[in-house]
N, CA, C and O atoms as a Tripos MOL2 file, in Angstrom:
@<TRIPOS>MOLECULE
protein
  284   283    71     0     0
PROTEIN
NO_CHARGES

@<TRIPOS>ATOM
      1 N        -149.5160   99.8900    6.7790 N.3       1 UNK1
      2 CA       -149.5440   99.8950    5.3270 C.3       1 UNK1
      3 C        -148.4740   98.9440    4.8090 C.2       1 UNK1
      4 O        -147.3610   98.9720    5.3340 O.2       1 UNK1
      5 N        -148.7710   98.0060    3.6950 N.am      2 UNK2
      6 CA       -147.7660   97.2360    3.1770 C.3       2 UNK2
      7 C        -147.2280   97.8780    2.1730 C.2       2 UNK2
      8 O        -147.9000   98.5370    1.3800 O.2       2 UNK2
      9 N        -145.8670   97.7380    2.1060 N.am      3 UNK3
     10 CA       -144.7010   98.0600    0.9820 C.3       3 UNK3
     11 C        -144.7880   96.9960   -0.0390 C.2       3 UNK3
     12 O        -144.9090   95.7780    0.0910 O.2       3 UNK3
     13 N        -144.6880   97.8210   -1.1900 N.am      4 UNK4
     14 CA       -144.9290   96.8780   -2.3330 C.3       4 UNK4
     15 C        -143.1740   96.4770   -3.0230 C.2       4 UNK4
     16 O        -142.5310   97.3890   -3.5420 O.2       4 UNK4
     17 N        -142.9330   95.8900   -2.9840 N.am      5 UNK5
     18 CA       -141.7150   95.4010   -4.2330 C.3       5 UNK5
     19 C        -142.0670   96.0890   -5.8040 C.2       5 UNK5
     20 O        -143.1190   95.9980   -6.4370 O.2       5 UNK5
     21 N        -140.9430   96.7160   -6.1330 N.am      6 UNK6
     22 CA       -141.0630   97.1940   -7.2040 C.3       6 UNK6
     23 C        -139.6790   96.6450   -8.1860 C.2       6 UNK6
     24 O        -138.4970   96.6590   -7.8430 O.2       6 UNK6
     25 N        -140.3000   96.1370   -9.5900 N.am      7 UNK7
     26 CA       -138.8020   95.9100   -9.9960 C.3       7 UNK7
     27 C        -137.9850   96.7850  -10.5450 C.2       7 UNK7
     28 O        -138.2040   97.9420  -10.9050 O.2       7 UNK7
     29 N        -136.8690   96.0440  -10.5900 N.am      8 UNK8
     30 CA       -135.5900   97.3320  -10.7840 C.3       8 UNK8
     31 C        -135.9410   98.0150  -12.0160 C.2       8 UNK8
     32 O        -135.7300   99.2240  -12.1170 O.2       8 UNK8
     33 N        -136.5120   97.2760  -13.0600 N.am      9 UNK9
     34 CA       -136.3120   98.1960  -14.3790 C.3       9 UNK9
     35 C        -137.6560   99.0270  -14.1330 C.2       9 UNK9
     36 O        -137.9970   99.9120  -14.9170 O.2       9 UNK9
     37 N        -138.3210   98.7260  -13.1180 N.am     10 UNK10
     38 CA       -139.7990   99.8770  -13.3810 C.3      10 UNK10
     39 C        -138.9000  101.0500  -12.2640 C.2      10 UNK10
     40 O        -138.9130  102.2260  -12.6280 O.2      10 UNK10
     41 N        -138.4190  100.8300  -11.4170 N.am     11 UNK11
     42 CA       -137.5300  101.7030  -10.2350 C.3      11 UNK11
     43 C        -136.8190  102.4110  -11.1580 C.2      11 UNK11
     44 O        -136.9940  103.5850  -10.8310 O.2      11 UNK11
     45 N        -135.8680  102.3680  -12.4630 N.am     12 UNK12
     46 CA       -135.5490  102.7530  -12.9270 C.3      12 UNK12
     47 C        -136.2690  103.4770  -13.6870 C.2      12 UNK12
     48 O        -136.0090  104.6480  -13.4090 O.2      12 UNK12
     49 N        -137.2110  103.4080  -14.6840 N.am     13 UNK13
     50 CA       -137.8690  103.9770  -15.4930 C.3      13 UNK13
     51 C        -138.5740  105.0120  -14.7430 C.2      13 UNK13
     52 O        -138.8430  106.0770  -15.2980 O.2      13 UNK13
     53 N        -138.9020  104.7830  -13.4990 N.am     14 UNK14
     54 CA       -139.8040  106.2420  -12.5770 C.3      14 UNK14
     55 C        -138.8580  106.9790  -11.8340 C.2      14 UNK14
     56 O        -139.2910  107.6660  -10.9090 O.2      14 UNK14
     57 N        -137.8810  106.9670  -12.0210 N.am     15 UNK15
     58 CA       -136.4720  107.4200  -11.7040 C.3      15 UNK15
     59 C        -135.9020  108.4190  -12.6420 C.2      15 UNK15
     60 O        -135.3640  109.4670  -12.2860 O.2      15 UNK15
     61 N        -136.0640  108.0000  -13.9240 N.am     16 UNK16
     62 CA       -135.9840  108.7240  -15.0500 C.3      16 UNK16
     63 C        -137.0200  109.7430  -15.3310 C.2      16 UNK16
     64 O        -136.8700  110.9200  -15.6580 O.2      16 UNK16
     65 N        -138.2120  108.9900  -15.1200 N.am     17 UNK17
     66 CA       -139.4440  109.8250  -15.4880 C.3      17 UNK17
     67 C        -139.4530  111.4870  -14.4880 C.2      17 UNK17
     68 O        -139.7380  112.6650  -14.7040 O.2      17 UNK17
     69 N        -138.8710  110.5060  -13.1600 N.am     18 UNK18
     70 CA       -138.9840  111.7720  -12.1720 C.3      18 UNK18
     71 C        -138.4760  112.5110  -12.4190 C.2      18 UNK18
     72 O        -139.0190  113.6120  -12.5160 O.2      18 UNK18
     73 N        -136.9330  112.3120  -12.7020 N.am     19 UNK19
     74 CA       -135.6960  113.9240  -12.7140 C.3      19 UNK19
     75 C        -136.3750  114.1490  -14.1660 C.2      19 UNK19
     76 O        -135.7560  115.0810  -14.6780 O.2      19 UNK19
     77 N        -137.1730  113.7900  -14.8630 N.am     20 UNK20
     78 CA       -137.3770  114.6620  -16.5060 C.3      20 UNK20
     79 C        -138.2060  115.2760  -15.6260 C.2      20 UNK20
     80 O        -137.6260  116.2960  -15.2530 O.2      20 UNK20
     81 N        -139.4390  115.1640  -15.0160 N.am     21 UNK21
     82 CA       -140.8160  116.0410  -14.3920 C.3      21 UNK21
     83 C        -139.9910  117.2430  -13.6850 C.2      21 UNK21
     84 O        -140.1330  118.4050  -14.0640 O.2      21 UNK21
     85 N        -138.9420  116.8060  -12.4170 N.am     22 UNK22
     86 CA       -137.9780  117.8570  -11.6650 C.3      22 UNK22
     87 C        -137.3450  118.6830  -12.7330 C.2      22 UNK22
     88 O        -136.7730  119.7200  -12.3990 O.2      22 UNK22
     89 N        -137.3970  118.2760  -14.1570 N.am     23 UNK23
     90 CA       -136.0070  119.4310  -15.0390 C.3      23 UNK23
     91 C        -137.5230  120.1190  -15.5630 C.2      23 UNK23
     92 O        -137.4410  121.2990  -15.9020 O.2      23 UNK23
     93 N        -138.5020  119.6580  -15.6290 N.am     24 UNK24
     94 CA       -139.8650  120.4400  -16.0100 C.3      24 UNK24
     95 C        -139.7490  121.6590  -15.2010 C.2      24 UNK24
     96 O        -139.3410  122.8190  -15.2530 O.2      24 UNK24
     97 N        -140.1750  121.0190  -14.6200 N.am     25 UNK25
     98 CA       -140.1300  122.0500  -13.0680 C.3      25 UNK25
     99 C        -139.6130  123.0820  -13.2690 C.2      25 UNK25
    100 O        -140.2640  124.1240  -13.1950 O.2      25 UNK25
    101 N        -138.2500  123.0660  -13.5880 N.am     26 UNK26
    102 CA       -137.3350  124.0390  -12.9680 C.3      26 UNK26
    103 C        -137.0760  124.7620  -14.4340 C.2      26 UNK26
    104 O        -136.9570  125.9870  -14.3840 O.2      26 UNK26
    105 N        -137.0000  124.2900  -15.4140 N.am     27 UNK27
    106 CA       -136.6990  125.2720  -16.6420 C.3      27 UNK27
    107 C        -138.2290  125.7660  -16.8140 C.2      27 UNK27
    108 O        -138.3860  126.9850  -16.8760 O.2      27 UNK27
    109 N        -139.3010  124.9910  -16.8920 N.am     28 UNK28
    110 CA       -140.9100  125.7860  -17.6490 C.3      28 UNK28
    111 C        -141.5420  126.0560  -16.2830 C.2      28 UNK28
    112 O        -141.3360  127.1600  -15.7790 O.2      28 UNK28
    113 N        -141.9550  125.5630  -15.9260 N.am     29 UNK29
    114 CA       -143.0400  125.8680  -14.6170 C.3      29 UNK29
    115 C        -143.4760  124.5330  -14.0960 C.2      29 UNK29
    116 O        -143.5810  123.5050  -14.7650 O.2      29 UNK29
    117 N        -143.8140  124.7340  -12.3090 N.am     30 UNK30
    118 CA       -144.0650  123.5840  -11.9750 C.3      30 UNK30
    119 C        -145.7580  122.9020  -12.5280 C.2      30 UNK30
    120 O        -146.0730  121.7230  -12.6870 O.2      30 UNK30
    121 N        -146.4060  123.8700  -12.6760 N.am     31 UNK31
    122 CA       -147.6210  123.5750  -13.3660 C.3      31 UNK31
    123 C        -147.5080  122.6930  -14.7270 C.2      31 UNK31
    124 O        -148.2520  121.7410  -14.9630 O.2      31 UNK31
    125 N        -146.6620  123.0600  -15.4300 N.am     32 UNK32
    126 CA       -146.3990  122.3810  -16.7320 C.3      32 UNK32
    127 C        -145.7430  120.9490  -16.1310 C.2      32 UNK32
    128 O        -145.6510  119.9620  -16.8610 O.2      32 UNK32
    129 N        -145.4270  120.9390  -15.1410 N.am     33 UNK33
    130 CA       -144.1120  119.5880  -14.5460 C.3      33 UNK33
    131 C        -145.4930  118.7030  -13.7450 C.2      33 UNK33
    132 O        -145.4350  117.4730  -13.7280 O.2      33 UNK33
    133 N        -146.5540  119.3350  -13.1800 N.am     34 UNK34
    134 CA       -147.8140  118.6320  -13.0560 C.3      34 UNK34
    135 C        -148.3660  118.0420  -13.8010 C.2      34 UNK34
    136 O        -148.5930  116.8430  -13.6410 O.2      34 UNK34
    137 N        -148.7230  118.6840  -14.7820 N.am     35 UNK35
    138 CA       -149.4780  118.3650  -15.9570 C.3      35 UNK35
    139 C        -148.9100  117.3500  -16.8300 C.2      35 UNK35
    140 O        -149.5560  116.4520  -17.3710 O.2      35 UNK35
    141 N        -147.7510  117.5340  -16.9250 N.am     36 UNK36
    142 CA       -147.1940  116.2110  -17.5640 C.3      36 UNK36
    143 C        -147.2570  114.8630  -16.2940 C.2      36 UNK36
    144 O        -147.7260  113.7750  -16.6280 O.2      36 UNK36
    145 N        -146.9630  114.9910  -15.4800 N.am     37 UNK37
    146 CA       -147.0750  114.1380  -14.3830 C.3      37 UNK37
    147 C        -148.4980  113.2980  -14.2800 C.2      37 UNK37
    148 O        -148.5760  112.1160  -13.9450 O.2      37 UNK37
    149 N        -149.4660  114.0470  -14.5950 N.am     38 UNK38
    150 CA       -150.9000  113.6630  -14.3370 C.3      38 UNK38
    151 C        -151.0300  113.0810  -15.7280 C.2      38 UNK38
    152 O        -151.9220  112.2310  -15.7200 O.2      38 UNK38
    153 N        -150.5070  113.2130  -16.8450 N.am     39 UNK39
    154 CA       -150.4210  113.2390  -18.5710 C.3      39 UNK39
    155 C        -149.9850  111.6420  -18.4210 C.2      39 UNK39
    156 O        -150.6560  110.9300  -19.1680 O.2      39 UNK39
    157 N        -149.2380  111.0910  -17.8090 N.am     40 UNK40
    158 CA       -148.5860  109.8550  -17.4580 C.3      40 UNK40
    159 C        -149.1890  108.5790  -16.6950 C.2      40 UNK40
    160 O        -148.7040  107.4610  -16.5250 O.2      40 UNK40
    161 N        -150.7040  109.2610  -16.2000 N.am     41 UNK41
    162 CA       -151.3460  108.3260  -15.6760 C.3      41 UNK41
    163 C        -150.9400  106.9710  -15.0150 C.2      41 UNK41
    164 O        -151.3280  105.8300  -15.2670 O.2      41 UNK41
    165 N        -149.8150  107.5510  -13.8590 N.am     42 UNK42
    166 CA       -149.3480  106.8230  -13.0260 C.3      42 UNK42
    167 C        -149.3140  107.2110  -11.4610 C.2      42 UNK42
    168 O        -148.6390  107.9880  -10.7850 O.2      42 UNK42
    169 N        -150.1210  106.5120  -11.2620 N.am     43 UNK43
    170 CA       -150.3160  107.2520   -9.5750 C.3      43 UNK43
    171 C        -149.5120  106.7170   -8.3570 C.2      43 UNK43
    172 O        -149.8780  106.7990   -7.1850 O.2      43 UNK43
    173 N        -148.1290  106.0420   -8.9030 N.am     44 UNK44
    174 CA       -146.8920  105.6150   -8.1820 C.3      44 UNK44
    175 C        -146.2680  107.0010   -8.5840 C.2      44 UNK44
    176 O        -145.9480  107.7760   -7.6830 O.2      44 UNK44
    177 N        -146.0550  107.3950  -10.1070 N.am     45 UNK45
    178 CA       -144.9140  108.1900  -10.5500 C.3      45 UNK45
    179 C        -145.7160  109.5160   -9.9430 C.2      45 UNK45
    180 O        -145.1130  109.8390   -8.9190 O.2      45 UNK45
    181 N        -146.6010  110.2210  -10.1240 N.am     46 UNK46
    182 CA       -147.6180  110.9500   -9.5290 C.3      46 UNK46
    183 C        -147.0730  110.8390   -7.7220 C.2      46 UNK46
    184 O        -146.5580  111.8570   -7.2580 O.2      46 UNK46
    185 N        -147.1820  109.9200   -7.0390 N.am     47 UNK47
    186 CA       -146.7200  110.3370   -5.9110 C.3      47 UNK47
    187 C        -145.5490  110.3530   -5.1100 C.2      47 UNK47
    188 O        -145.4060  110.6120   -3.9150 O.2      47 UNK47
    189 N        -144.5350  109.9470   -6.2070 N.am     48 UNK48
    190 CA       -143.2350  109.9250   -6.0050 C.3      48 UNK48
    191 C        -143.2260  111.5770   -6.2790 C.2      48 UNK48
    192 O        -142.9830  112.3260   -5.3320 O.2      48 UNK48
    193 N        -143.4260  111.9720   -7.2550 N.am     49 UNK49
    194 CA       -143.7050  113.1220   -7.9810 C.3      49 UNK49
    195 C        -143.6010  114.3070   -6.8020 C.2      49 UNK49
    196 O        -142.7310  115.1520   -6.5910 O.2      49 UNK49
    197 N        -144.8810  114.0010   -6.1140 N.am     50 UNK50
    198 CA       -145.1730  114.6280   -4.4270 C.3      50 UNK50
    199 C        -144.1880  114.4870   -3.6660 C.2      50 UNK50
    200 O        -143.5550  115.2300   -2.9160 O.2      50 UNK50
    201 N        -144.1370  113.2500   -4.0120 N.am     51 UNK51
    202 CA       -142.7470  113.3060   -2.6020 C.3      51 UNK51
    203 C        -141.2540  114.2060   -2.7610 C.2      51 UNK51
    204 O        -140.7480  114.7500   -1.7800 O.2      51 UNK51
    205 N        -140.7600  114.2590   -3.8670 N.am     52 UNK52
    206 CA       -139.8670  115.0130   -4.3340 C.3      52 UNK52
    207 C        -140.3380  116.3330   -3.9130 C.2      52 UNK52
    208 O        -139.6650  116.9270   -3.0700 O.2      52 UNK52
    209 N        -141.5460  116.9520   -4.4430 N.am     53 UNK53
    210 CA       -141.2750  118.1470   -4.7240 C.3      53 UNK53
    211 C        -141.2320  118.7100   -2.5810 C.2      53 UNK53
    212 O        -140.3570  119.3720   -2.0240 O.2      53 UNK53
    213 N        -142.6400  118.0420   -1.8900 N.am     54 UNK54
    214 CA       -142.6510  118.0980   -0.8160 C.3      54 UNK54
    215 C        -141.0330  118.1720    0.2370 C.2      54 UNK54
    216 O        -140.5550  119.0880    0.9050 O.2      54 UNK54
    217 N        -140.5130  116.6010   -0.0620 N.am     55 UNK55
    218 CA       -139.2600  116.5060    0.8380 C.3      55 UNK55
    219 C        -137.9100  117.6360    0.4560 C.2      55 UNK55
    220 O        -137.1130  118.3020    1.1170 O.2      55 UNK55
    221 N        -138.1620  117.4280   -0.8380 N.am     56 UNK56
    222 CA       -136.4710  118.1040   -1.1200 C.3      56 UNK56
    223 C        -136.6050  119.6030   -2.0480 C.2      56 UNK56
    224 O        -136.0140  120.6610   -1.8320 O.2      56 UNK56
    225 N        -137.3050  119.3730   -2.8230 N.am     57 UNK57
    226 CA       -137.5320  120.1410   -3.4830 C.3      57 UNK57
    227 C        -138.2180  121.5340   -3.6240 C.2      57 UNK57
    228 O        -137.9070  122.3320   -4.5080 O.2      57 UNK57
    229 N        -139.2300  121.7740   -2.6290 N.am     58 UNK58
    230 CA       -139.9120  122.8900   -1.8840 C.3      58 UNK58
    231 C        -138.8640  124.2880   -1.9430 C.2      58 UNK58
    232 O        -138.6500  125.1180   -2.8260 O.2      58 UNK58
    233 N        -138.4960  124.1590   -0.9690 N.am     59 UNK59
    234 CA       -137.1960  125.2190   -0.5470 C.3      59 UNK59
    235 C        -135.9870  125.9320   -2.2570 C.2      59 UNK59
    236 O        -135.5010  126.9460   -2.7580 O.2      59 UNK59
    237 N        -136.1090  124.6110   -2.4050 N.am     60 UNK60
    238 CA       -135.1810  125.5330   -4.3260 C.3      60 UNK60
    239 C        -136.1700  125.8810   -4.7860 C.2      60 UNK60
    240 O        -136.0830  127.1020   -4.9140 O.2      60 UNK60
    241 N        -137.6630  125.3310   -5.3340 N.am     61 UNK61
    242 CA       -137.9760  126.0960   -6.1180 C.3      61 UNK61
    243 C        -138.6910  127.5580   -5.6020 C.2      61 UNK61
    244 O        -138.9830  128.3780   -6.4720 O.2      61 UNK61
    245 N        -138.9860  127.8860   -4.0740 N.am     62 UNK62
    246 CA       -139.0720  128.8050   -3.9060 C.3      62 UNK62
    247 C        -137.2160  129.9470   -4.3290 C.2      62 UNK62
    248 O        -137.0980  131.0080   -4.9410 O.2      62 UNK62
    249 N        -136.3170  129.2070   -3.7690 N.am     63 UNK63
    250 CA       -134.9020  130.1980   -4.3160 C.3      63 UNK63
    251 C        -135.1820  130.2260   -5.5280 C.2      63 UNK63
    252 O        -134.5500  131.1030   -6.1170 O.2      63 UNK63
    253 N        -136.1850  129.3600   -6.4650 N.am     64 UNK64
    254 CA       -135.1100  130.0430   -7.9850 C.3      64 UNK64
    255 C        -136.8330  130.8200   -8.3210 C.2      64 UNK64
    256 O        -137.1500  131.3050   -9.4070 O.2      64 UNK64
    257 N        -137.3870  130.7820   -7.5630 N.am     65 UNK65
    258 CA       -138.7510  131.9690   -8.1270 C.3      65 UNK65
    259 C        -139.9640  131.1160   -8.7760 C.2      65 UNK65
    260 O        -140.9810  131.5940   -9.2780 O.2      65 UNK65
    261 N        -139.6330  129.7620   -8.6540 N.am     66 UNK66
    262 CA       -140.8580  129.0010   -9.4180 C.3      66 UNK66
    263 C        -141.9680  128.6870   -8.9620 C.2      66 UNK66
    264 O        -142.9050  128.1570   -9.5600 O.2      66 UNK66
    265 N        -141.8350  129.2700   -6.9940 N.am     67 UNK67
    266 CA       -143.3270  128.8710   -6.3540 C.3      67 UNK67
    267 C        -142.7590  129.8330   -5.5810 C.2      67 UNK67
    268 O        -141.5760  130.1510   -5.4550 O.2      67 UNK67
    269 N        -143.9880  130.3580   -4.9590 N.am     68 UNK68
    270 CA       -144.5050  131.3330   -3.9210 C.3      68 UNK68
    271 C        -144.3480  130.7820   -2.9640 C.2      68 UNK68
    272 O        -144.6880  129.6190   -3.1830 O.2      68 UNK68
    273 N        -143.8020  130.9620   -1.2870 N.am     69 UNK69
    274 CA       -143.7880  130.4850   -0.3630 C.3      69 UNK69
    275 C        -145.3780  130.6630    0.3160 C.2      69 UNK69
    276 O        -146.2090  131.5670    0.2340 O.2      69 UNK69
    277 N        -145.3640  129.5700    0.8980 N.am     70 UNK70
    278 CA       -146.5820  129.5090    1.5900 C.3      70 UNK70
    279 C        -146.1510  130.2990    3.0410 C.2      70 UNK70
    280 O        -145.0540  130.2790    3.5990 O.2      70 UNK70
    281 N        -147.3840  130.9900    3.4500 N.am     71 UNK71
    282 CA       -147.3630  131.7010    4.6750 C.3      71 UNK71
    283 C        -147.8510  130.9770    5.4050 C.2      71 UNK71
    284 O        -147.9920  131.2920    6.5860 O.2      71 UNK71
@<TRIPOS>BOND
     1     1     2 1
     2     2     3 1
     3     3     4 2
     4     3     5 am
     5     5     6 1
     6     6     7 1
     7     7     8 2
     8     7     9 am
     9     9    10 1
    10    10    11 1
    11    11    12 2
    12    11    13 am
    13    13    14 1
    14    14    15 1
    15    15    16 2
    16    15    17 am
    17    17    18 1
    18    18    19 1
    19    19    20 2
    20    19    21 am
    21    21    22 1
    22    22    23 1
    23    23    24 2
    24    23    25 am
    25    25    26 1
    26    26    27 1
    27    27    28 2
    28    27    29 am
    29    29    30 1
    30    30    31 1
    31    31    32 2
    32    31    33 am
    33    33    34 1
    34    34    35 1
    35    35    36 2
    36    35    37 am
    37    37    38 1
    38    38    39 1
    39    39    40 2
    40    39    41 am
    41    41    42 1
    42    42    43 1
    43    43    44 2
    44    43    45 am
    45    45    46 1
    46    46    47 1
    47    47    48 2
    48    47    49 am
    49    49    50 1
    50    50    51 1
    51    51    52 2
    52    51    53 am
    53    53    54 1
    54    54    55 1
    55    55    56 2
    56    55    57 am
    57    57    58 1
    58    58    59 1
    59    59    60 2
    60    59    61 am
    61    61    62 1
    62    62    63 1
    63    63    64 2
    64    63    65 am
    65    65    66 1
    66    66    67 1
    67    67    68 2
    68    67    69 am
    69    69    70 1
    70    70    71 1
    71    71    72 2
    72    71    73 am
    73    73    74 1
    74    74    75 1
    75    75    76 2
    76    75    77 am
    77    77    78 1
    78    78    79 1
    79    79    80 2
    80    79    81 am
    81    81    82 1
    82    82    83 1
    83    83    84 2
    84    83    85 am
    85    85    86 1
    86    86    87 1
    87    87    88 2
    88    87    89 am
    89    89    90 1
    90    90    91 1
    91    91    92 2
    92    91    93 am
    93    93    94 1
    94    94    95 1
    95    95    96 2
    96    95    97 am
    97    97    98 1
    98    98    99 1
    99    99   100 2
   100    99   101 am
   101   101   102 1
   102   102   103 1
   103   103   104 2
   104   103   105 am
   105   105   106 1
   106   106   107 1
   107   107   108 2
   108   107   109 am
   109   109   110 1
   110   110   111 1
   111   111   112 2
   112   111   113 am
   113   113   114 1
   114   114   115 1
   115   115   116 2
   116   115   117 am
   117   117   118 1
   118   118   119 1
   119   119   120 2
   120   119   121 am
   121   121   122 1
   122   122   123 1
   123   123   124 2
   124   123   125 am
   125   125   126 1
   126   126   127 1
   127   127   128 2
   128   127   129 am
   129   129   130 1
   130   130   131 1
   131   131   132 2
   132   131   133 am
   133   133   134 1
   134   134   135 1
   135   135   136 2
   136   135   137 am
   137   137   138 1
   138   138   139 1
   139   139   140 2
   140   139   141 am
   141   141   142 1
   142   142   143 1
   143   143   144 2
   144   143   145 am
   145   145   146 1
   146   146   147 1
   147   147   148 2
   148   147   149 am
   149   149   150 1
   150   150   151 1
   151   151   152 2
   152   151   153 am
   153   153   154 1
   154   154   155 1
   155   155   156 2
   156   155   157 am
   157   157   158 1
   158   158   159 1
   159   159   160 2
   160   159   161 am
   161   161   162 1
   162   162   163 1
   163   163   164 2
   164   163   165 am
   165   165   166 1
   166   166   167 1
   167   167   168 2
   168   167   169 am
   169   169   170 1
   170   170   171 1
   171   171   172 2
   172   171   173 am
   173   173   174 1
   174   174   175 1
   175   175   176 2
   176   175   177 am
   177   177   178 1
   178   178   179 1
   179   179   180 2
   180   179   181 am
   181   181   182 1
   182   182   183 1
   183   183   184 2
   184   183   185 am
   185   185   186 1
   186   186   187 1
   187   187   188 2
   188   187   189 am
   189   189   190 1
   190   190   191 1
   191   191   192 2
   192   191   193 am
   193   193   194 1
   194   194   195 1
   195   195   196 2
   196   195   197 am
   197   197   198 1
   198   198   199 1
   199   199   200 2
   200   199   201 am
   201   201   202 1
   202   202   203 1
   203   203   204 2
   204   203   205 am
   205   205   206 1
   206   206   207 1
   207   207   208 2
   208   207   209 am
   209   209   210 1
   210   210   211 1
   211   211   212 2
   212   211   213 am
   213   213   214 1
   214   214   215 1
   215   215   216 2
   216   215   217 am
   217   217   218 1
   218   218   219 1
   219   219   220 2
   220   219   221 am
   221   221   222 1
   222   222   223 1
   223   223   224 2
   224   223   225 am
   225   225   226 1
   226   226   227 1
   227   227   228 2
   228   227   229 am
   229   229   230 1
   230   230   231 1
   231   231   232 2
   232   231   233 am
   233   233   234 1
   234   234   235 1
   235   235   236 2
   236   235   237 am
   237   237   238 1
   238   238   239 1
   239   239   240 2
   240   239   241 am
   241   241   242 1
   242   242   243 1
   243   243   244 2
   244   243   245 am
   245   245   246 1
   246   246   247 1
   247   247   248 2
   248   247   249 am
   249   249   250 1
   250   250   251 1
   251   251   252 2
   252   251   253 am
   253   253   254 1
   254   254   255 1
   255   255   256 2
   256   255   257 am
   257   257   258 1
   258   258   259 1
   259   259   260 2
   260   259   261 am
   261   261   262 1
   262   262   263 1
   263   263   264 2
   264   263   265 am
   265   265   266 1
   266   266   267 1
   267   267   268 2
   268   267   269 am
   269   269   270 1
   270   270   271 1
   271   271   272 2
   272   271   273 am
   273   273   274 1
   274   274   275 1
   275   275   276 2
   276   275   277 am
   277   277   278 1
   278   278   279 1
   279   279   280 2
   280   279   281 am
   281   281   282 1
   282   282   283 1
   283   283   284 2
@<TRIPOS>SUBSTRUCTURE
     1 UNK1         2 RESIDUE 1 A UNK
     2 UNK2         6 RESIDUE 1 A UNK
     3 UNK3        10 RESIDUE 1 A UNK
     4 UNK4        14 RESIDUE 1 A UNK
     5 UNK5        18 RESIDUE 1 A UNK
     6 UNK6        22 RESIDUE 1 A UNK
     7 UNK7        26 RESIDUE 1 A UNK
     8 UNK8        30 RESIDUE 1 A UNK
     9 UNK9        34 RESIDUE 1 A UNK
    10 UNK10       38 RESIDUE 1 A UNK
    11 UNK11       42 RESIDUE 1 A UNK
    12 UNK12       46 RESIDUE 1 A UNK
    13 UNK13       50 RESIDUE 1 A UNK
    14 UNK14       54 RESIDUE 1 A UNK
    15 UNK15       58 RESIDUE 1 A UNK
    16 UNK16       62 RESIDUE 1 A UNK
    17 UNK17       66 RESIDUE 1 A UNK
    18 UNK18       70 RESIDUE 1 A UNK
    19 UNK19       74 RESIDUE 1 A UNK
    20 UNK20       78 RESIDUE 1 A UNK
    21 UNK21       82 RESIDUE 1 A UNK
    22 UNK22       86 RESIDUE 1 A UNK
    23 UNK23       90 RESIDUE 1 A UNK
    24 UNK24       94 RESIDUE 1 A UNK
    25 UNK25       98 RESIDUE 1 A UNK
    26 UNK26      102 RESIDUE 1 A UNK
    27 UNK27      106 RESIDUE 1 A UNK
    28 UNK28      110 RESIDUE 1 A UNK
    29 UNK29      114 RESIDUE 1 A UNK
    30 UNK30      118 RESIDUE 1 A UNK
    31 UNK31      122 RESIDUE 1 A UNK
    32 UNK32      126 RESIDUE 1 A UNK
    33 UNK33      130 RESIDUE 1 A UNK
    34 UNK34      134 RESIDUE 1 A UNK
    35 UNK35      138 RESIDUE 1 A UNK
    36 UNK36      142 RESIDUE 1 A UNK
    37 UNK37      146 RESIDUE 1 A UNK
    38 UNK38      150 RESIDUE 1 A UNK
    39 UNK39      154 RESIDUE 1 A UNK
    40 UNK40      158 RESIDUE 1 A UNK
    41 UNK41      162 RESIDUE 1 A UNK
    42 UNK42      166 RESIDUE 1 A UNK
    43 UNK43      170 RESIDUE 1 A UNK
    44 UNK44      174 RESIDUE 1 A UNK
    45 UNK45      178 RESIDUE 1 A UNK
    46 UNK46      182 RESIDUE 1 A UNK
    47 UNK47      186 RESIDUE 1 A UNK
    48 UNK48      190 RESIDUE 1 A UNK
    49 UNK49      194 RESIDUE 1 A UNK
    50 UNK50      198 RESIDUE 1 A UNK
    51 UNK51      202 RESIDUE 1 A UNK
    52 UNK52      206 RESIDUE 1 A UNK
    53 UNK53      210 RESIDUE 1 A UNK
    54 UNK54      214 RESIDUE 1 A UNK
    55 UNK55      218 RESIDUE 1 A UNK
    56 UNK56      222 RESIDUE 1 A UNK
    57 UNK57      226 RESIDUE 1 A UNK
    58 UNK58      230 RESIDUE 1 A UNK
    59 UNK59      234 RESIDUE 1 A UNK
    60 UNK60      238 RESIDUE 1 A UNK
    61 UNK61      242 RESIDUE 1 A UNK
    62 UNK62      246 RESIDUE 1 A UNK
    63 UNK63      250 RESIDUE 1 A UNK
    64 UNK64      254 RESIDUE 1 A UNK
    65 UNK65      258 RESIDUE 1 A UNK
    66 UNK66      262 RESIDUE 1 A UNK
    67 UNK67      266 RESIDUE 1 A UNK
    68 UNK68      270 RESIDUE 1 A UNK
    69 UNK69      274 RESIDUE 1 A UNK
    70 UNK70      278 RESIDUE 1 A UNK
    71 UNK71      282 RESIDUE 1 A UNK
């Protein structure tokens, strides 16, 4: 798969976009932090989106009660 170059001010702006979707998340619900995500019709910010919640993010929002652990 080829890596795309992204420029700094769009790296920045989906950077921003992300930790607002992650503060979604965590104060309203991750459903509402989807929905805006999908609301944005960006399927870079959309899978950065994934990648956050997948790599790092999984494990807190089960500690703070915002998702159900998967069995």
């Amino acid at each position: 798969m080829t890596q795309v170059s992204i420029p700094e001010d769009k790296q920045k702006d989906i950077q921003e976009k992300l930790q607002h979707l992650v503060d979604v998340a965590f104060q309203s619900s991750l459903t509402v932090a989807i929905d805006e995500a999908r609301a944005m019709n960006d399927p870079y910010l959309l899978d950065a989106f994934h990648d956050t919640l997948v790599d790092k993010l999984y494990k807190e929002l089960i500690t703070r009660h915002k998702l159900d652990e998967l069995k």
